[in-house]
VOZA-854653 format. One line per 4 residues: number of its first residue (from 1); for each residue x, y, z of N, C-alpha, C. Coordinates in steps of 0.05 Angstrom, whole numbers. Each point is the difference from the previous one (the first is absolute). Last residue first. Example, Ala and Ser with C-alpha at 12.3 -4.5 7.8 and 13.67 -1.06 7.14 Angstrom:
BEGIN
2 = 257,-45,142,16,24,1,-15,22,14; 6,-115,-1,-18,24,0,18,24,0 .
This chain:
BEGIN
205 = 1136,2132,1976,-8,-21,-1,2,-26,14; 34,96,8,-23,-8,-2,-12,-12,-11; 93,-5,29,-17,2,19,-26,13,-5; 57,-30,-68,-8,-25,19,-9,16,24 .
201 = 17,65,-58,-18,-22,-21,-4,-23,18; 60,67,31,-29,10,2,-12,-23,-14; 90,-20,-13,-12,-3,37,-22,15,2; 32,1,-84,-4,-18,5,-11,-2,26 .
197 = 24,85,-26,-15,-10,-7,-11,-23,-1; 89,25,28,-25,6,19,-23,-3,-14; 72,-18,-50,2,-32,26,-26,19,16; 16,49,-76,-12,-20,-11,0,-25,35 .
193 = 38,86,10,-31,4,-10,-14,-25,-7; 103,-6,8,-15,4,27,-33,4,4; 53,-3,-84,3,-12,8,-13,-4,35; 9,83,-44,-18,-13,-15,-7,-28,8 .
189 = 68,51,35,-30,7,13,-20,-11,-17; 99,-4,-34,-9,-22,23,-30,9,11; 44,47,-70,-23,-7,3,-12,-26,18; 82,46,-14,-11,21,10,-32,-4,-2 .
185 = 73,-69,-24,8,24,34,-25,11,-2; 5,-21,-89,-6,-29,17,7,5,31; 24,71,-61,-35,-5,-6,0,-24,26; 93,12,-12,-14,22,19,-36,-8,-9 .
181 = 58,-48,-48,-2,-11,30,-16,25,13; 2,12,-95,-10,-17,16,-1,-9,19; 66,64,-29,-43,15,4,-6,-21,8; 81,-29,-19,-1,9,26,-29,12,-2 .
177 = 18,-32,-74,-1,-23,7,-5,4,34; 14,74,-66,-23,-17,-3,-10,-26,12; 86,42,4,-12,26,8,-39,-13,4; 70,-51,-50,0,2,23,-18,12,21 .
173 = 0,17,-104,-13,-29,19,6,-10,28; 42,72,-39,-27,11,5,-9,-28,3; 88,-5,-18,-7,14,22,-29,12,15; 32,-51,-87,-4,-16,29,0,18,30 .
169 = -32,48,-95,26,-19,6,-9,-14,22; -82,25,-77,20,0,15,31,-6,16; -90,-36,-53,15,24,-17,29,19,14; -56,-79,38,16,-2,-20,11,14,-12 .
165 = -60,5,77,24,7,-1,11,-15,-19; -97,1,12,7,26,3,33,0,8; -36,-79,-43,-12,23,-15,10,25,11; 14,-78,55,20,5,-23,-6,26,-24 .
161 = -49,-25,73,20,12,8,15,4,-17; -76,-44,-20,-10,32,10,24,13,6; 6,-88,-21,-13,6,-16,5,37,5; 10,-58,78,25,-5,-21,-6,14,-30 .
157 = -82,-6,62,23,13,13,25,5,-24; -57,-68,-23,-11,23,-1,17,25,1; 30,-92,28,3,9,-31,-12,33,-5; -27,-34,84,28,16,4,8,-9,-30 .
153 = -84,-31,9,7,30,12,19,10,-3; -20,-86,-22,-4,19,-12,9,27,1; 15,-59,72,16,-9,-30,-6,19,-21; -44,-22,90,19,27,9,15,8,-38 .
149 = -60,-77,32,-16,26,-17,14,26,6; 31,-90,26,-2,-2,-30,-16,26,-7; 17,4,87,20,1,-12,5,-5,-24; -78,-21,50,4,34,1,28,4,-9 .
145 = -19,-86,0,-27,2,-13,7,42,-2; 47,-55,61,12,-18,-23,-9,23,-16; -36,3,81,25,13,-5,3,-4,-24; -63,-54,22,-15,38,-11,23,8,2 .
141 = 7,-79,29,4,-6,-25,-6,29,-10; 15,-3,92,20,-12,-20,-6,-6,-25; -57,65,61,6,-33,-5,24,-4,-21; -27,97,50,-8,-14,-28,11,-32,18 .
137 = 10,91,37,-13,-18,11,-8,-22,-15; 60,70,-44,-1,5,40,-20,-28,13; -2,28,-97,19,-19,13,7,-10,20; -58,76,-28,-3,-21,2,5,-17,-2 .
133 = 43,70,14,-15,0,15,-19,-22,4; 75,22,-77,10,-9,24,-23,-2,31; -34,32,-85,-1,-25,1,31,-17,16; -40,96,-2,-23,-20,-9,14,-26,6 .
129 = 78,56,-8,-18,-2,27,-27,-6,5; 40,10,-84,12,-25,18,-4,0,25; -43,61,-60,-1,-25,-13,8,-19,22; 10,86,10,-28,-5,19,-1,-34,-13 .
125 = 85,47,-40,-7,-7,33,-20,-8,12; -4,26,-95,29,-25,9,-3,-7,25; -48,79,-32,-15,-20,-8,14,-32,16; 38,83,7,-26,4,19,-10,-31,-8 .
121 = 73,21,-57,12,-3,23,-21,-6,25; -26,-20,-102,7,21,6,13,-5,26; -27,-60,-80,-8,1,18,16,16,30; -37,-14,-105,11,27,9,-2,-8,31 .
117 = -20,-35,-111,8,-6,31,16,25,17; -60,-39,-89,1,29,7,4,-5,29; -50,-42,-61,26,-18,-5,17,20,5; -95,0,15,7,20,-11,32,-11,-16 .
113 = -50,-51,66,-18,1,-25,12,21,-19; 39,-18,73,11,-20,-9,-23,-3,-34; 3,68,74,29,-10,-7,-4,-16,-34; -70,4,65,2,29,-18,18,-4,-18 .
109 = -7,-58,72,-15,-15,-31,9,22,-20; 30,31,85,14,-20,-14,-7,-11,-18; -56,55,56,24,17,-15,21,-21,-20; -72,-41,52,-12,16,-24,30,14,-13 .
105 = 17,-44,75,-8,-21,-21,0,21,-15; 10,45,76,27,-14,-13,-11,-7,-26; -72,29,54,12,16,-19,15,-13,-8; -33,-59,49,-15,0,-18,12,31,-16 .
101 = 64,-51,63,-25,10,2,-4,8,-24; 56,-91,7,-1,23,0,-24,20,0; 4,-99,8,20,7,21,6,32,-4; -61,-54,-47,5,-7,20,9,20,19 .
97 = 4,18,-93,-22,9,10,-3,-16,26; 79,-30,-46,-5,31,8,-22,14,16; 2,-96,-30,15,13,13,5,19,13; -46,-17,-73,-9,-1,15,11,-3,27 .
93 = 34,13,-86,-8,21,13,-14,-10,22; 75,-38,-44,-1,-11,28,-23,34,5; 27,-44,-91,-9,-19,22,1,9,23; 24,71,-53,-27,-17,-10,-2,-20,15 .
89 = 76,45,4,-14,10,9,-34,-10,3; 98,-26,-40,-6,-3,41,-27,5,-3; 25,21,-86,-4,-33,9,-9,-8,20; 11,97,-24,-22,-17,-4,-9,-23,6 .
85 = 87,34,10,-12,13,14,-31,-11,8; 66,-23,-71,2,-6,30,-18,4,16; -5,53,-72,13,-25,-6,-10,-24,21; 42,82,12,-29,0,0,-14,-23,-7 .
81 = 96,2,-10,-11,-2,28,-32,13,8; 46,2,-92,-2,-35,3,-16,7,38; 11,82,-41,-16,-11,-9,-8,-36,2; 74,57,33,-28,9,14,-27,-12,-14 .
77 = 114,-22,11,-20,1,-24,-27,-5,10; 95,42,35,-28,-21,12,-15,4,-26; 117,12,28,-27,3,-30,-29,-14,18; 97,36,59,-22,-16,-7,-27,5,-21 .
73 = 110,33,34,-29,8,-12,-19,-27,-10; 78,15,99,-14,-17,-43,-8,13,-1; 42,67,65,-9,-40,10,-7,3,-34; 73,63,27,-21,7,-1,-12,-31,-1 .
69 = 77,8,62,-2,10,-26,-23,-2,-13; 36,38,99,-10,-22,-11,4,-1,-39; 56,37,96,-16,17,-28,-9,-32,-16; 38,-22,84,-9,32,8,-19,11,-18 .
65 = 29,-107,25,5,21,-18,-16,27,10; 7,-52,80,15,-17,-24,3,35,-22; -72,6,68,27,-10,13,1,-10,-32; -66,82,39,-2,-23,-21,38,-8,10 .
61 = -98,52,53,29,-6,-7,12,-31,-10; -98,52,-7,16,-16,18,41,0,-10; -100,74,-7,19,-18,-19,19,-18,23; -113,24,19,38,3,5,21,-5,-14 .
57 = -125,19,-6,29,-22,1,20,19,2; -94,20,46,15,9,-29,29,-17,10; -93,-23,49,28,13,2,19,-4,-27; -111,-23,62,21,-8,-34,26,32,4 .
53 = -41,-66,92,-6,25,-23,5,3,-20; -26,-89,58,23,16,-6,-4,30,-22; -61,-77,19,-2,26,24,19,13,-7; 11,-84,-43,-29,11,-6,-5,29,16 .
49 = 81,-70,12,-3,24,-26,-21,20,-8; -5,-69,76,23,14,8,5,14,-23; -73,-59,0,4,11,31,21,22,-8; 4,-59,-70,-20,25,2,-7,8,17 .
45 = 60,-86,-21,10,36,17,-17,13,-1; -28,-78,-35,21,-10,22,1,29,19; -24,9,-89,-32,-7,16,14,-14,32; 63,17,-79,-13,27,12,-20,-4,23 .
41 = 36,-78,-30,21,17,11,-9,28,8; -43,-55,-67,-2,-30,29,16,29,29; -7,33,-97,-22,1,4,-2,-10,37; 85,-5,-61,-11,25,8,-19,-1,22 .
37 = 10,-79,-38,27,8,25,-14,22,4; -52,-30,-70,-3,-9,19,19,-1,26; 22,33,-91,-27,21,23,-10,-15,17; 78,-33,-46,4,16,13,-16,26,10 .
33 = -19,-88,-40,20,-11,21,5,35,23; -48,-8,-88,-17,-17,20,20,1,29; 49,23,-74,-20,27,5,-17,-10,22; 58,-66,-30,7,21,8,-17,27,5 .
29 = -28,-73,-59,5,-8,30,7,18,22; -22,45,-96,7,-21,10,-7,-11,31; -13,76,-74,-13,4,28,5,-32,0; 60,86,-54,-17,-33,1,-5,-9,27 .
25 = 31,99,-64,1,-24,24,-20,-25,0; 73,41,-78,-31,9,20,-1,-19,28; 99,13,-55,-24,-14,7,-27,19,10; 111,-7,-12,-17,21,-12,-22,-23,-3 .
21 = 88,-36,53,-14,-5,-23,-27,21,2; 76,30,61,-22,-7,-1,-6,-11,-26; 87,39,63,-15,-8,-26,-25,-12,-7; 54,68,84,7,-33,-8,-20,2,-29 .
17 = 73,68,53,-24,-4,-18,-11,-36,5; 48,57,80,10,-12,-35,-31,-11,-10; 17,23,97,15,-25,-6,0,3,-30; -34,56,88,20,10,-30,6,-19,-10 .
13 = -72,0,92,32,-5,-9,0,-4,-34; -59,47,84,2,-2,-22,22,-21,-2; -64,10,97,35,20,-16,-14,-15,-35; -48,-1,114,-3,-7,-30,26,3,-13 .
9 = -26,-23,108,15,21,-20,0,-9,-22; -75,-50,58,30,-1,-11,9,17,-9; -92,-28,23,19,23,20,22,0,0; -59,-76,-32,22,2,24,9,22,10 .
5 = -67,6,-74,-11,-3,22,22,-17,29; 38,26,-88,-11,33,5,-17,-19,32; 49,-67,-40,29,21,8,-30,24,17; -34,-61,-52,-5,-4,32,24,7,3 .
1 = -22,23,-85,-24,2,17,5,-10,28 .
């Protein structure tokens, strides 16, 4: 992230598999740690990412190994991370309904009354841009507060992704991982609608 906002020549480097203990994910310290960098860092540069056009990725040029070898197969046991899912989810609805718009919520109780998760690429992005916006001017503890209600969600997310690339190779989860950046490029206007709608709300009130 601050190689892309230094304007740094990007590249790849080939270094070899590495190994992973096969795990779900877990919303530790570390998760706190690394949507609040994300989050502190975008809102730093949004002058300067936010206007920027969306532009179809580049393969970069890769240094070290040339031909990679295929990465782990990772087991997710979809049923322990729903699981999960629930746990996050219940203490922090109100949360949600804070800080997310009144469609978000409803679509997501939907979710959760049906036990029926589907939180789609359209859905993923207005999510975090809801609530990278109201972060934007929050208090230190409402940071805290919009990031314990980022937790659910992205289990959610994790849920929905895994359902539509398990059956698959790692090539199409790629392929799936790049749709996402492009959705999140191409709905920056979404993001902009929500900061101008605020500035109509304080200037008619």
């Amino acid at each position: 992230l601050q190689a892309i906002f230094g304007h740094f020549k990007l590249c790849e480097a080939g270094l070899g598999s590495k190994v992973h203990k096969a795990s779900a994910p877990k919303l530790g310290p570390m998760f706190t740690q690394v949507v609040r960098t994300l989050f502190d860092q975008l809102l730093i540069r949004e002058p300067e990412w936010l206007p920027m056009p969306a532009k179809q990725p580049q393969t970069l040029k890769r240094f070290g190994l040339k031909k990679l070898c295929p990465p782990q197969e990772l087991k997710i046991d979809i049923r322990d991370l729903k699981e999960k899912l629930r746990s996050e989810y219940y203490p922090r609805r109100d949360l949600l309904k804070k800080y997310l718009h009144d469609y978000t919520v409803s679509t997501i109780e939907g979710m959760f009354e049906e036990d029926n998760y589907h939180v789609d690429i359209l859905l993923w992005t207005q999510i975090v841009y809801q609530l990278l916006y109201y972060y934007h001017n929050a208090t230190p503890e409402e940071r805290k507060e919009i990031i314990e209600a980022l937790k659910p969600l992205y289990f959610a997310r994790s849920v929905t992704f895994n359902y539509q690339t398990w059956r698959y190779n790692v090539n199409y989860a790629e392929e799936a991982i790049l749709e996402q950046a492009k959705a999140f490029a191409s709905q920056k206007p979404y993001l902009m609608g929500l900061h101008l709608n605020g500035v109509m709300e304080k200037i008619l009130h």
